[in-house]
LUMVO-210720 format. One record per residue (C-alpha): y, z, x; residue in three letters. Coordinates in pm, whole numbers, padded with zeros to 5 digits, always signed. Each point is the difference from the previous one (the first is absolute). Layout:
N
YZXALA
...
This chain:
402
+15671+07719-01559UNK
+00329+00088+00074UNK
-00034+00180+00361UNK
+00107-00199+00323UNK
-00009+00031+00338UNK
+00320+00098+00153UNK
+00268-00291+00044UNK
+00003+00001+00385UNK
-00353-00165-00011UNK
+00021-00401-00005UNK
-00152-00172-00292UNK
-00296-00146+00226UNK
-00076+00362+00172UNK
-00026+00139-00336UNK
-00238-00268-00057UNK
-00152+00108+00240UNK
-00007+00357+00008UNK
-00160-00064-00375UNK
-00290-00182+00121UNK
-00083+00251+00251UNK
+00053+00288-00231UNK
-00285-00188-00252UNK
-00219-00056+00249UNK
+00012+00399+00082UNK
-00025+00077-00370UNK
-00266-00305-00052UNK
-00206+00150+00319UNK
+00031+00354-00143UNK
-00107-00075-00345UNK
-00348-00144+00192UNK
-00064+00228+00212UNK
+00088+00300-00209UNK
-00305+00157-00206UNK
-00060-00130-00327UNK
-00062+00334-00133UNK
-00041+00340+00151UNK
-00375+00083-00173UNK
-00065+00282+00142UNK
-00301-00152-00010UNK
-00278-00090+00250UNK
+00141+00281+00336UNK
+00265+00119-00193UNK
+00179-00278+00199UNK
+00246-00281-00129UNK
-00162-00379-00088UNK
+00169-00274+00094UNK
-00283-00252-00114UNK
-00232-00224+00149UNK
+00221-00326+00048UNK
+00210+00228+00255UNK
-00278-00014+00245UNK
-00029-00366+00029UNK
+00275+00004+00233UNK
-00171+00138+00252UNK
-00350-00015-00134UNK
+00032-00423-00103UNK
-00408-00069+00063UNK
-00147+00306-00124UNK
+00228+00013-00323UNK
-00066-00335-00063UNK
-00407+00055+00008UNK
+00034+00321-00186UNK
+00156-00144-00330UNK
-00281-00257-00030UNK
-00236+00351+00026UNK
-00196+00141-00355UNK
+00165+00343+00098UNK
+00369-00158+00008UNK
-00099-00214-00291UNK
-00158+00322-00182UNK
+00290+00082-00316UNK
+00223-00226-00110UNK
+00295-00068-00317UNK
-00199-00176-00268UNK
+00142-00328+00092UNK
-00194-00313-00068UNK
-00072-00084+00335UNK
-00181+00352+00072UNK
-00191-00045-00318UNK
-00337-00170+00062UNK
-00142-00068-00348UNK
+00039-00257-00193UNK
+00188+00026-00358UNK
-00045-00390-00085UNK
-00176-00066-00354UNK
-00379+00091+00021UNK
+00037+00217+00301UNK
+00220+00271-00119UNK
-00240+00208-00209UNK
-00215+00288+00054UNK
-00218+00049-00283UNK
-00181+00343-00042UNK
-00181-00088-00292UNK
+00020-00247-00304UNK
+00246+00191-00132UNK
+00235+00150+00293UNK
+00159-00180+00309UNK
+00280+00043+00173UNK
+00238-00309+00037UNK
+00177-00078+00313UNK
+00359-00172-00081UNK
+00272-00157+00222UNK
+00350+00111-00218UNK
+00325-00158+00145UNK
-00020+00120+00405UNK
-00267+00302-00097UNK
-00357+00026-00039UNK
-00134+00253-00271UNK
-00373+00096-00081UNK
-00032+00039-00442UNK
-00287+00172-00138UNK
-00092-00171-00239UNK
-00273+00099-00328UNK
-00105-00231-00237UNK
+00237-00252+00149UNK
+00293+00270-00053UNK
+00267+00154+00207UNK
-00078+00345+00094UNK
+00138+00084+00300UNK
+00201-00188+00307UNK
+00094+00112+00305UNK
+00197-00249+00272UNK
-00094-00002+00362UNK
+00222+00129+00207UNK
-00190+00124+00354UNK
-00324-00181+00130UNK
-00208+00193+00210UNK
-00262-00181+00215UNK
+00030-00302+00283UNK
-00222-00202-00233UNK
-00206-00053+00318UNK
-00251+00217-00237UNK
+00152+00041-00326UNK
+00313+00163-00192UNK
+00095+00208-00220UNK
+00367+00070-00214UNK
+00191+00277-00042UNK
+00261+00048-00304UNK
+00310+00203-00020UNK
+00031+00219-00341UNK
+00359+00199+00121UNK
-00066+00155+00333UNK
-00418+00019-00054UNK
-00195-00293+00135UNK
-00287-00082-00216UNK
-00280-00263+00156UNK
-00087-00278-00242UNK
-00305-00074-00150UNK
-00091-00279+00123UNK
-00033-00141+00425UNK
-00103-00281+00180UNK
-00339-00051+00211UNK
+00053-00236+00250UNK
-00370-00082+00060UNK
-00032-00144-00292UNK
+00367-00098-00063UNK
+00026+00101-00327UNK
+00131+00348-00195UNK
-00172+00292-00038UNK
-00002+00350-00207UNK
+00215+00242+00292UNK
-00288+00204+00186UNK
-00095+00345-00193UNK
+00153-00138-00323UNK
-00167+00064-00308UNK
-00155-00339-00179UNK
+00308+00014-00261UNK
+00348-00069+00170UNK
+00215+00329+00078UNK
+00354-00017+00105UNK
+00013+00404+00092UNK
-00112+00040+00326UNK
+00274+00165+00213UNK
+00016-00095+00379UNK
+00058+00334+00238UNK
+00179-00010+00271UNK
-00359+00009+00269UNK
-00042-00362-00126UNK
+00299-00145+00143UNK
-00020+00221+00289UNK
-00235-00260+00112UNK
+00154-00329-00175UNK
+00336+00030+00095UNK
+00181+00124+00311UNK
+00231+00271-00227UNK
+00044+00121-00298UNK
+00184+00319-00126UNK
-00076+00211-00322UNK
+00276+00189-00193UNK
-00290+00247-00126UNK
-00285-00011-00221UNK
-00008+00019-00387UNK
-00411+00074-00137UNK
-00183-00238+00137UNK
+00293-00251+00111UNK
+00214-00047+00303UNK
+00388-00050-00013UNK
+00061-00271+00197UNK
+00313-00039+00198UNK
+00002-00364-00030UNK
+00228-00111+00252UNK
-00241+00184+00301UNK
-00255-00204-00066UNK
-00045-00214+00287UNK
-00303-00293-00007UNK
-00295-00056+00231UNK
-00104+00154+00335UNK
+00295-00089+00179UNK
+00119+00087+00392UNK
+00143+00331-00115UNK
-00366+00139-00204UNK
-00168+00006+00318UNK
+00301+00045+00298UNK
+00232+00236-00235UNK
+00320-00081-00088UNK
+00178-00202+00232UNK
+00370+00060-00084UNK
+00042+00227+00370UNK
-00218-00273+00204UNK
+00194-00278-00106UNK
+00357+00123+00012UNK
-00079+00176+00393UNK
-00181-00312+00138UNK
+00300-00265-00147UNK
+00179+00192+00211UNK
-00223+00105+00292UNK
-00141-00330+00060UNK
-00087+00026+00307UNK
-00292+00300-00075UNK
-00320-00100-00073UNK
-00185+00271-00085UNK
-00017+00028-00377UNK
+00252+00244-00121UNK
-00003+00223-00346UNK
-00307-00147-00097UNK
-00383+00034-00067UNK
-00281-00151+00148UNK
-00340+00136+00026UNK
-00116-00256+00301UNK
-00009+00314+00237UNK
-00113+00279-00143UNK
-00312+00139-00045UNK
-00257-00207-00225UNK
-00064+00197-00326UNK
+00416-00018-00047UNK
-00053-00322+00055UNK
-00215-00071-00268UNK
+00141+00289-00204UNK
+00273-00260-00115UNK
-00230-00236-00144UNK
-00268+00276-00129UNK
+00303+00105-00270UNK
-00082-00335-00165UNK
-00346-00101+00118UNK
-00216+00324-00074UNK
-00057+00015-00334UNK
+00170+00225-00236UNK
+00133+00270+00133UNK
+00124+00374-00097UNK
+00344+00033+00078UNK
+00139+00318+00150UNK
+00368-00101+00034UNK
+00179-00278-00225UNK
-00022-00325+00035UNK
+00221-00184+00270UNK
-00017+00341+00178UNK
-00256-00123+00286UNK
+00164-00164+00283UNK
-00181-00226+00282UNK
-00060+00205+00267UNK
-00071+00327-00180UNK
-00342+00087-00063UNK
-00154-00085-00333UNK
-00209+00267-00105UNK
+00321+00287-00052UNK
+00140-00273-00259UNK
-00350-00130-00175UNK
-00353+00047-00025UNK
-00240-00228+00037UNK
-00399-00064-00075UNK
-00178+00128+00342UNK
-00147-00223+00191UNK
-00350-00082-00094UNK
-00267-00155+00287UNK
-00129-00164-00335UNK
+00194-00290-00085UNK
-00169-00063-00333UNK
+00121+00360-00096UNK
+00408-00196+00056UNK
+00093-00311-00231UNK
+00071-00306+00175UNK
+00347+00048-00194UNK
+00278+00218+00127UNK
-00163+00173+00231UNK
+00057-00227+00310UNK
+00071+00275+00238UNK
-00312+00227-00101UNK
-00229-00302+00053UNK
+00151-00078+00344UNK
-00015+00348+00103UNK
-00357-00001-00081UNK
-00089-00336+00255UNK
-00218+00059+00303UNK
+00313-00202+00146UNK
+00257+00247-00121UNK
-00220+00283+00114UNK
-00047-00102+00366UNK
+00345-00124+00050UNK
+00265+00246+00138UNK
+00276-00234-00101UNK
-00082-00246-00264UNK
+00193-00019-00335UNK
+00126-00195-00278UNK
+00202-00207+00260UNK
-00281-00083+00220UNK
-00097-00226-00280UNK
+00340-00090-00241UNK
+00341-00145+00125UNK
+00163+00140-00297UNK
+00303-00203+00086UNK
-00181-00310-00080UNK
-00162-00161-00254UNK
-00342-00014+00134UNK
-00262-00018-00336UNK
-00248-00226+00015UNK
-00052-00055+00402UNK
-00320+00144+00089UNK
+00011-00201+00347UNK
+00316+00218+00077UNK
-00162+00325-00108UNK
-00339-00078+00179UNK
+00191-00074+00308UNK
+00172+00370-00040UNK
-00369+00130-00011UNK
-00075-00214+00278UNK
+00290+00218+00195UNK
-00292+00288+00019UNK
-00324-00203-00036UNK
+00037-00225+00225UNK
-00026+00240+00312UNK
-00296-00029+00179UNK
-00096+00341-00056UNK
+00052-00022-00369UNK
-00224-00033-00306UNK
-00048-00332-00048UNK
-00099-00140-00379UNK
-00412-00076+00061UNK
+00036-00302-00303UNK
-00166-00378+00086UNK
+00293-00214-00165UNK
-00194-00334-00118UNK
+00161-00313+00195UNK
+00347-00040-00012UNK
+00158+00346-00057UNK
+00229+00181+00210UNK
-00120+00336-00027UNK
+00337+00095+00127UNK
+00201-00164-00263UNK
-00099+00209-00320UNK
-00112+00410+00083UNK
+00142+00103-00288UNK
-00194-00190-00280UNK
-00293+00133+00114UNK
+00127+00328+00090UNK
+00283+00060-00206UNK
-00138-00188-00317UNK
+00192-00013-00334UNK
-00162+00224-00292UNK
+00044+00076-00326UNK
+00177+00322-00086UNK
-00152+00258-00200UNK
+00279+00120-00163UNK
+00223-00244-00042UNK
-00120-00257-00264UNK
+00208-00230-00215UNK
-00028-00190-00336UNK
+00063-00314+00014UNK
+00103-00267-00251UNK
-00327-00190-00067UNK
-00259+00201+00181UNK
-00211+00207-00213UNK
-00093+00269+00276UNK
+00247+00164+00187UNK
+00068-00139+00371UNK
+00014+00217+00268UNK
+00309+00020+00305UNK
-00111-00126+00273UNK
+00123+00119+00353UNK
-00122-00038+00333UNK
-00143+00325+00127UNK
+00170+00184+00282UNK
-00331+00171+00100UNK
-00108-00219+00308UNK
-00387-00022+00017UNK
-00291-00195-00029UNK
-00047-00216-00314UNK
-00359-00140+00011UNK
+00049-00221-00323UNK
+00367-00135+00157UNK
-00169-00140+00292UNK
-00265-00196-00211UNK
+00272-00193-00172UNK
Protein backbone atom coordinates (compact mmCIF):
# COMPACT_ATOMS: atom_id res chain seq x y z
CA UNK A 1 0.00 0.00 0.00
CA UNK A 2 1.67 2.82 -1.19
CA UNK A 3 -0.48 5.87 0.36
CA UNK A 4 0.94 7.81 3.48
CA UNK A 5 -0.01 10.19 5.70
CA UNK A 6 1.37 13.55 5.04
CA UNK A 7 5.14 14.13 6.18
CA UNK A 8 4.37 16.77 8.88
CA UNK A 9 2.90 13.91 11.07
CA UNK A 10 5.69 12.23 13.41
CA UNK A 11 6.30 8.59 12.97
CA UNK A 12 4.65 7.75 16.50
CA UNK A 13 1.38 10.08 15.76
CA UNK A 14 0.96 8.24 12.64
CA UNK A 15 1.09 5.29 14.73
CA UNK A 16 -1.21 6.51 16.30
CA UNK A 17 -3.61 8.10 14.19
CA UNK A 18 -3.59 4.32 12.51
CA UNK A 19 -4.76 2.64 15.51
CA UNK A 20 -7.51 4.97 16.04
CA UNK A 21 -8.55 4.97 12.45
CA UNK A 22 -8.88 0.77 12.85
CA UNK A 23 -10.61 0.93 15.72
CA UNK A 24 -13.31 3.31 13.81
CA UNK A 25 -13.24 0.99 10.82
CA UNK A 26 -13.08 -2.27 13.28
CA UNK A 27 -16.20 -0.64 15.33
CA UNK A 28 -18.01 0.13 12.04
CA UNK A 29 -17.59 -3.18 10.46
CA UNK A 30 -19.58 -4.54 13.93
CA UNK A 31 -21.97 -2.47 14.25
CA UNK A 32 -22.87 -2.06 10.62
CA UNK A 33 -25.69 -4.56 9.30
CA UNK A 34 -24.62 -7.70 8.00
CA UNK A 35 -26.99 -7.50 5.24
CA UNK A 36 -29.83 -5.22 4.36
CA UNK A 37 -32.75 -8.22 3.97
CA UNK A 38 -35.35 -6.40 3.47
CA UNK A 39 -36.52 -8.90 5.41
CA UNK A 40 -38.47 -9.23 8.71
CA UNK A 41 -39.96 -4.87 8.85
CA UNK A 42 -38.42 -4.11 5.81
CA UNK A 43 -35.70 -2.93 8.29
CA UNK A 44 -31.81 -3.61 8.23
CA UNK A 45 -30.32 -6.83 10.51
CA UNK A 46 -27.49 -6.40 12.25
CA UNK A 47 -27.67 -9.94 14.01
CA UNK A 48 -28.19 -11.27 17.26
CA UNK A 49 -24.55 -11.08 18.81
CA UNK A 50 -25.03 -7.11 18.45
CA UNK A 51 -27.45 -7.14 21.25
CA UNK A 52 -25.33 -8.72 23.82
CA UNK A 53 -23.83 -5.52 24.45
CA UNK A 54 -26.49 -4.19 25.99
CA UNK A 55 -28.66 -7.21 26.38
CA UNK A 56 -25.45 -9.59 28.14
CA UNK A 57 -28.10 -11.86 30.46
CA UNK A 58 -30.91 -12.22 28.23
CA UNK A 59 -28.69 -13.02 25.07
CA UNK A 60 -26.85 -15.31 26.92
CA UNK A 61 -30.19 -17.40 28.09
CA UNK A 62 -31.66 -17.05 24.68
CA UNK A 63 -28.92 -19.02 22.68
CA UNK A 64 -29.22 -22.00 25.05
CA UNK A 65 -33.29 -21.66 23.92
CA UNK A 66 -34.92 -24.60 21.26
CA UNK A 67 -36.16 -21.46 19.25
CA UNK A 68 -32.46 -19.94 18.96
CA UNK A 69 -31.19 -23.45 18.58
CA UNK A 70 -34.08 -24.19 15.89
CA UNK A 71 -31.86 -24.28 12.12
CA UNK A 72 -28.54 -24.71 11.94
CA UNK A 73 -25.30 -25.44 9.08
CA UNK A 74 -25.05 -29.21 8.98
CA UNK A 75 -22.06 -29.19 11.13
CA UNK A 76 -21.28 -32.17 13.27
CA UNK A 77 -21.93 -30.68 16.40
CA UNK A 78 -25.70 -29.70 15.39
CA UNK A 79 -26.15 -33.18 14.11
CA UNK A 80 -27.62 -35.48 16.79
CA UNK A 81 -27.50 -38.99 15.26
CA UNK A 82 -25.15 -41.20 15.35
CA UNK A 83 -23.22 -42.42 11.99
CA UNK A 84 -20.82 -44.98 13.95
CA UNK A 85 -20.95 -48.71 12.49
CA UNK A 86 -24.35 -50.38 13.43
CA UNK A 87 -26.11 -47.17 14.09
CA UNK A 88 -26.05 -45.49 10.80
CA UNK A 89 -28.73 -47.41 8.90
CA UNK A 90 -32.29 -47.03 8.28
CA UNK A 91 -33.62 -50.02 6.77
CA UNK A 92 -37.10 -49.85 5.01
CA UNK A 93 -37.25 -53.29 4.14
CA UNK A 94 -34.88 -56.32 3.44
CA UNK A 95 -34.06 -54.94 0.47
CA UNK A 96 -33.94 -50.91 0.77
CA UNK A 97 -32.22 -48.67 3.49
CA UNK A 98 -30.82 -45.67 3.44
CA UNK A 99 -27.14 -45.38 4.75
CA UNK A 100 -25.97 -42.56 6.80
CA UNK A 101 -22.07 -41.76 6.01
CA UNK A 102 -19.50 -39.35 7.56
CA UNK A 103 -17.24 -38.30 4.10
CA UNK A 104 -14.14 -36.10 4.93
CA UNK A 105 -15.89 -32.93 7.12
CA UNK A 106 -19.62 -33.82 5.53
CA UNK A 107 -22.30 -36.07 6.37
CA UNK A 108 -24.39 -37.59 3.39
CA UNK A 109 -27.57 -39.90 3.55
CA UNK A 110 -27.17 -42.92 0.32
CA UNK A 111 -30.10 -44.78 -0.68
CA UNK A 112 -29.16 -47.70 -0.99
CA UNK A 113 -31.13 -51.10 -2.94
CA UNK A 114 -29.90 -54.34 -2.82
CA UNK A 115 -26.83 -53.05 -1.06
CA UNK A 116 -26.36 -50.50 -4.13
CA UNK A 117 -25.84 -46.86 -4.57
CA UNK A 118 -28.86 -45.15 -5.75
CA UNK A 119 -29.02 -41.93 -4.65
CA UNK A 120 -26.95 -39.49 -2.05
CA UNK A 121 -27.61 -36.38 -0.92
CA UNK A 122 -25.10 -34.46 1.82
CA UNK A 123 -26.50 -32.57 4.71
CA UNK A 124 -26.15 -29.28 4.59
CA UNK A 125 -29.07 -27.44 7.00
CA UNK A 126 -30.50 -29.25 10.18
CA UNK A 127 -33.71 -28.19 11.21
CA UNK A 128 -34.86 -29.06 14.78
CA UNK A 129 -33.25 -28.29 18.51
CA UNK A 130 -33.06 -32.06 18.91
CA UNK A 131 -34.86 -31.35 22.21
CA UNK A 132 -37.62 -33.47 20.10
CA UNK A 133 -36.12 -34.62 17.01
CA UNK A 134 -34.52 -33.37 13.54
CA UNK A 135 -34.75 -33.40 10.37
CA UNK A 136 -32.10 -32.39 7.13
CA UNK A 137 -32.44 -30.34 4.45
CA UNK A 138 -30.24 -30.67 1.09
CA UNK A 139 -29.27 -28.10 -1.40
CA UNK A 140 -29.79 -29.27 -5.26
CA UNK A 141 -28.72 -25.47 -6.92
CA UNK A 142 -30.90 -22.91 -5.28
CA UNK A 143 -33.96 -25.64 -4.29
CA UNK A 144 -33.73 -27.15 -0.84
CA UNK A 145 -34.84 -30.67 -0.84
CA UNK A 146 -35.47 -32.40 2.87
CA UNK A 147 -33.79 -35.78 3.19
CA UNK A 148 -35.23 -38.92 3.67
CA UNK A 149 -34.31 -39.84 6.57
CA UNK A 150 -34.49 -37.76 10.55
CA UNK A 151 -33.76 -38.37 13.90
CA UNK A 152 -36.33 -39.15 16.91
CA UNK A 153 -34.90 -38.18 19.94
CA UNK A 154 -37.18 -40.30 22.19
CA UNK A 155 -35.87 -43.11 21.13
CA UNK A 156 -32.44 -41.82 19.98
CA UNK A 157 -32.24 -43.45 16.96
CA UNK A 158 -33.18 -42.47 12.98
CA UNK A 159 -36.27 -42.45 11.53
CA UNK A 160 -38.15 -42.33 7.94
CA UNK A 161 -38.76 -38.02 7.74
CA UNK A 162 -42.57 -37.55 8.82
CA UNK A 163 -45.14 -37.90 5.68
CA UNK A 164 -42.46 -39.80 3.71
CA UNK A 165 -43.47 -42.60 1.74
CA UNK A 166 -42.01 -46.22 3.11
CA UNK A 167 -39.34 -46.12 0.09
CA UNK A 168 -36.70 -43.23 0.47
CA UNK A 169 -37.45 -40.00 -1.76
CA UNK A 170 -34.97 -37.28 -2.18
CA UNK A 171 -37.70 -34.80 -4.05
CA UNK A 172 -39.44 -33.06 -1.61
CA UNK A 173 -38.96 -29.29 -2.10
CA UNK A 174 -38.99 -27.03 1.10
CA UNK A 175 -41.24 -23.60 0.52
CA UNK A 176 -40.42 -20.75 1.85
CA UNK A 177 -43.64 -20.98 4.97
CA UNK A 178 -41.32 -23.68 6.46
CA UNK A 179 -38.48 -21.60 7.28
CA UNK A 180 -40.66 -18.77 8.04
CA UNK A 181 -40.90 -20.53 11.25
CA UNK A 182 -37.26 -22.27 11.50
CA UNK A 183 -35.21 -19.52 10.78
CA UNK A 184 -35.33 -15.80 11.57
CA UNK A 185 -34.97 -14.80 7.48
CA UNK A 186 -34.84 -16.03 4.48
CA UNK A 187 -35.34 -14.41 0.98
CA UNK A 188 -36.61 -16.11 -2.31
CA UNK A 189 -35.45 -14.98 -5.82
CA UNK A 190 -38.92 -16.45 -7.19
CA UNK A 191 -40.47 -19.67 -7.66
CA UNK A 192 -39.88 -22.27 -10.47
CA UNK A 193 -43.07 -25.28 -10.43
CA UNK A 194 -43.13 -26.47 -7.35
CA UNK A 195 -39.57 -25.10 -6.07
CA UNK A 196 -38.33 -21.99 -4.41
CA UNK A 197 -35.14 -20.03 -5.58
CA UNK A 198 -33.32 -19.52 -2.75
CA UNK A 199 -31.19 -16.51 -2.23
CA UNK A 200 -28.74 -18.31 -0.21
CA UNK A 201 -26.85 -15.75 1.43
CA UNK A 202 -30.43 -14.30 3.28
CA UNK A 203 -30.81 -17.15 4.97
CA UNK A 204 -30.32 -16.40 8.48
CA UNK A 205 -30.59 -19.51 11.31
CA UNK A 206 -32.84 -19.91 14.33
CA UNK A 207 -35.29 -17.56 16.11
CA UNK A 208 -32.91 -15.01 16.87
CA UNK A 209 -33.41 -11.26 18.67
CA UNK A 210 -34.31 -9.75 15.32
CA UNK A 211 -37.47 -12.67 14.33
CA UNK A 212 -39.38 -11.46 17.13
CA UNK A 213 -38.09 -7.48 17.89
CA UNK A 214 -37.46 -6.68 13.95
CA UNK A 215 -34.43 -5.76 12.69
CA UNK A 216 -32.27 -4.03 14.93
CA UNK A 217 -29.81 -2.17 12.65
CA UNK A 218 -31.74 1.60 13.71
CA UNK A 219 -31.95 0.51 17.60
CA UNK A 220 -28.51 -0.31 17.87
CA UNK A 221 -26.73 2.42 15.93
CA UNK A 222 -29.26 5.40 17.89
CA UNK A 223 -28.81 3.91 21.43
CA UNK A 224 -24.60 3.50 20.95
CA UNK A 225 -24.98 6.82 20.62
CA UNK A 226 -27.89 7.96 22.83
CA UNK A 227 -26.88 6.10 25.78
CA UNK A 228 -28.30 7.79 28.09
CA UNK A 229 -32.23 6.89 26.76
CA UNK A 230 -33.76 4.08 28.00
CA UNK A 231 -36.71 3.61 26.40
CA UNK A 232 -36.25 1.06 23.63
CA UNK A 233 -35.77 2.80 20.38
CA UNK A 234 -36.55 1.40 16.59
CA UNK A 235 -37.63 -1.70 17.90
CA UNK A 236 -40.50 -4.25 18.58
CA UNK A 237 -41.85 -5.56 21.56
CA UNK A 238 -45.28 -6.76 22.12
CA UNK A 239 -45.05 -6.53 26.23
CA UNK A 240 -47.65 -3.58 26.00
CA UNK A 241 -50.01 -3.99 23.68
CA UNK A 242 -53.10 -5.52 23.62
CA UNK A 243 -53.17 -9.47 24.22
CA UNK A 244 -54.26 -11.18 20.94
CA UNK A 245 -51.02 -9.15 19.24
CA UNK A 246 -49.41 -10.50 21.79
CA UNK A 247 -49.97 -13.90 21.11
CA UNK A 248 -50.42 -13.18 17.39
CA UNK A 249 -46.49 -13.52 17.21
CA UNK A 250 -46.33 -16.89 18.47
CA UNK A 251 -49.83 -18.12 16.82
CA UNK A 252 -47.76 -17.71 13.19
CA UNK A 253 -45.83 -20.79 14.38
CA UNK A 254 -47.92 -22.46 17.06
CA UNK A 255 -51.47 -22.81 15.32
CA UNK A 256 -51.30 -25.34 13.08
CA UNK A 257 -51.07 -24.96 9.44
CA UNK A 258 -52.14 -22.09 8.24
CA UNK A 259 -53.48 -20.38 4.81
CA UNK A 260 -51.36 -17.68 3.93
CA UNK A 261 -52.73 -14.45 2.54
CA UNK A 262 -49.46 -12.51 2.09
CA UNK A 263 -45.88 -14.22 1.57
CA UNK A 264 -43.98 -15.54 3.90
CA UNK A 265 -41.71 -13.22 6.14
CA UNK A 266 -44.44 -10.61 5.36
CA UNK A 267 -46.07 -10.69 9.04
CA UNK A 268 -44.37 -8.53 11.45
CA UNK A 269 -44.79 -8.67 15.47
CA UNK A 270 -47.11 -6.31 16.31
CA UNK A 271 -49.40 -6.51 13.29
CA UNK A 272 -52.34 -8.55 13.53
CA UNK A 273 -52.22 -12.10 12.26
CA UNK A 274 -55.28 -12.86 10.62
CA UNK A 275 -54.72 -10.07 7.35
CA UNK A 276 -51.38 -12.21 6.71
CA UNK A 277 -52.73 -16.03 7.51
CA UNK A 278 -55.56 -18.06 8.31
CA UNK A 279 -55.89 -20.21 10.83
CA UNK A 280 -58.21 -23.35 12.11
CA UNK A 281 -61.04 -21.50 14.37
CA UNK A 282 -61.03 -22.04 17.61
CA UNK A 283 -62.86 -25.09 18.69
CA UNK A 284 -64.36 -25.39 22.62
CA UNK A 285 -63.55 -29.14 21.73
CA UNK A 286 -60.07 -29.86 22.23
CA UNK A 287 -60.21 -33.39 20.86
CA UNK A 288 -61.50 -31.75 17.55
CA UNK A 289 -57.36 -29.85 17.69
CA UNK A 290 -54.17 -32.24 17.64
CA UNK A 291 -52.00 -31.98 20.50
CA UNK A 292 -49.40 -31.06 17.60
CA UNK A 293 -49.07 -27.60 16.17
CA UNK A 294 -51.85 -26.23 17.31
CA UNK A 295 -50.58 -24.78 20.69
CA UNK A 296 -52.35 -21.54 20.42
CA UNK A 297 -55.90 -23.05 19.43
CA UNK A 298 -55.70 -25.36 22.47
CA UNK A 299 -54.78 -22.48 24.84
CA UNK A 300 -57.38 -20.33 23.48
CA UNK A 301 -59.81 -22.98 24.18
CA UNK A 302 -58.77 -23.25 28.36
CA UNK A 303 -61.36 -22.20 30.91
CA UNK A 304 -58.05 -20.27 32.06
CA UNK A 305 -57.56 -18.49 28.78
CA UNK A 306 -61.24 -17.76 28.62
CA UNK A 307 -61.66 -16.00 32.00
CA UNK A 308 -58.44 -14.18 31.88
CA UNK A 309 -58.40 -10.61 30.39
CA UNK A 310 -54.65 -10.71 30.14
CA UNK A 311 -53.11 -14.07 30.08
CA UNK A 312 -50.89 -15.30 27.15
CA UNK A 313 -48.13 -17.31 25.94
CA UNK A 314 -45.84 -15.27 28.33
CA UNK A 315 -47.78 -15.79 31.39
CA UNK A 316 -46.44 -19.25 31.15
CA UNK A 317 -42.89 -19.30 28.79
CA UNK A 318 -39.71 -17.09 29.34
CA UNK A 319 -38.84 -17.54 25.81
CA UNK A 320 -35.48 -16.07 26.59
CA UNK A 321 -34.61 -19.05 28.57
CA UNK A 322 -34.22 -22.43 28.35
CA UNK A 323 -36.88 -23.58 30.60
CA UNK A 324 -37.99 -27.48 29.28
CA UNK A 325 -38.34 -29.83 31.66
CA UNK A 326 -39.18 -27.64 35.01
CA UNK A 327 -42.63 -28.28 35.89
CA UNK A 328 -41.94 -26.73 39.52
CA UNK A 329 -41.22 -23.40 37.61
CA UNK A 330 -44.31 -23.65 35.43
CA UNK A 331 -46.63 -24.76 38.37
CA UNK A 332 -45.38 -21.88 40.32
CA UNK A 333 -46.47 -19.51 37.15
CA UNK A 334 -49.99 -21.17 37.59
CA UNK A 335 -49.69 -20.67 41.13
CA UNK A 336 -49.41 -16.68 40.13
CA UNK A 337 -53.46 -16.99 39.53
CA UNK A 338 -54.41 -20.02 41.68
CA UNK A 339 -53.12 -19.27 44.52
CA UNK A 340 -55.52 -16.25 45.33
CA UNK A 341 -57.85 -16.89 47.83
CA UNK A 342 -60.66 -16.33 45.68
CA UNK A 343 -59.39 -18.63 43.04
CA UNK A 344 -60.19 -22.17 41.88
CA UNK A 345 -58.27 -24.24 43.75
CA UNK A 346 -57.30 -28.01 42.29
CA UNK A 347 -59.92 -30.35 44.66
CA UNK A 348 -57.07 -33.53 44.25
CA UNK A 349 -55.98 -35.59 47.77
CA UNK A 350 -52.12 -35.93 46.88
CA UNK A 351 -51.09 -39.34 48.79
CA UNK A 352 -48.27 -38.45 51.51
CA UNK A 353 -45.45 -36.67 50.43
CA UNK A 354 -46.46 -34.62 47.35
CA UNK A 355 -46.40 -31.05 46.90
CA UNK A 356 -49.42 -30.45 45.07
CA UNK A 357 -47.85 -27.19 44.18
CA UNK A 358 -44.78 -28.52 42.62
CA UNK A 359 -46.22 -30.37 39.44
CA UNK A 360 -49.89 -28.65 37.90
CA UNK A 361 -48.94 -29.33 34.73
CA UNK A 362 -48.55 -33.21 34.62
CA UNK A 363 -51.78 -33.56 35.65
CA UNK A 364 -53.19 -30.76 33.82
CA UNK A 365 -51.10 -30.24 30.99
CA UNK A 366 -50.23 -34.03 30.41
CA UNK A 367 -48.08 -35.24 27.45
CA UNK A 368 -50.12 -37.18 24.60
CA UNK A 369 -49.64 -38.81 21.68
CA UNK A 370 -50.29 -36.95 18.47
CA UNK A 371 -52.68 -38.06 16.01
CA UNK A 372 -51.11 -37.00 13.13
CA UNK A 373 -47.80 -37.06 13.54
CA UNK A 374 -46.45 -40.69 13.68
CA UNK A 375 -43.00 -41.95 12.84
CA UNK A 376 -41.27 -45.24 11.74
CA UNK A 377 -38.79 -46.15 13.54
CA UNK A 378 -35.78 -48.44 13.05
CA UNK A 379 -36.78 -51.65 14.91
CA UNK A 380 -40.35 -51.05 15.87
CA UNK A 381 -42.81 -52.82 13.86
CA UNK A 382 -45.80 -50.29 14.48
CA UNK A 383 -45.46 -46.85 13.91
CA UNK A 384 -44.81 -44.54 17.13
CA UNK A 385 -46.68 -41.68 17.64
CA UNK A 386 -45.17 -37.71 18.56
CA UNK A 387 -45.71 -37.06 21.65
CA UNK A 388 -46.31 -33.41 22.97
CA UNK A 389 -47.62 -32.03 25.98
CA UNK A 390 -51.05 -30.57 25.39
CA UNK A 391 -51.59 -26.84 25.64
CA UNK A 392 -55.32 -27.35 26.48
CA UNK A 393 -55.30 -26.85 30.37
CA UNK A 394 -58.01 -29.10 32.00
CA UNK A 395 -58.78 -31.86 34.03
CA UNK A 396 -57.08 -35.22 33.32
CA UNK A 397 -58.79 -37.87 35.54
CA UNK A 398 -56.34 -40.75 34.45
CA UNK A 399 -53.10 -38.13 35.07
CA UNK A 400 -54.00 -37.75 38.59
CA UNK A 401 -54.22 -41.60 39.25
CA UNK A 402 -50.63 -42.03 38.26
Amino acid sequence: MRNRLPKFFTQKQSQVILIILLVIVGSNLFFTPKKETGGPYGTKMVGSEACRSCHANIYDTHIQTAHYRDSRPAEEQYIKGSFAEGSNFFNYNQFMSVELRKEGDRFVQVGLVGGTEMQRAFFDIVIGSGRKGQTYLFWQGNNLFQLPVSYYTETNSWCNSPGFPNVFKFNRPIPLNCLECHATFAKSNGINGDKVEYDKGSIVFGIDCERCHGGGADHVSWHLEHKDDKIGRYIVNTAKMERQVRVDGCSLCHSGFRKAIQPPFSFQFGDTLAKFSTGSPISNKADTLDVHGNQYGLMAASKCYIKSATMDCSSCHNVHRNEYNEPKLYSARCMNCHGDKDAVHCSFKPTAGLVLEDNCIDCHMPVLSSNKIRLDVNGKQAQLPDRIRTHYISIYKNRSKS
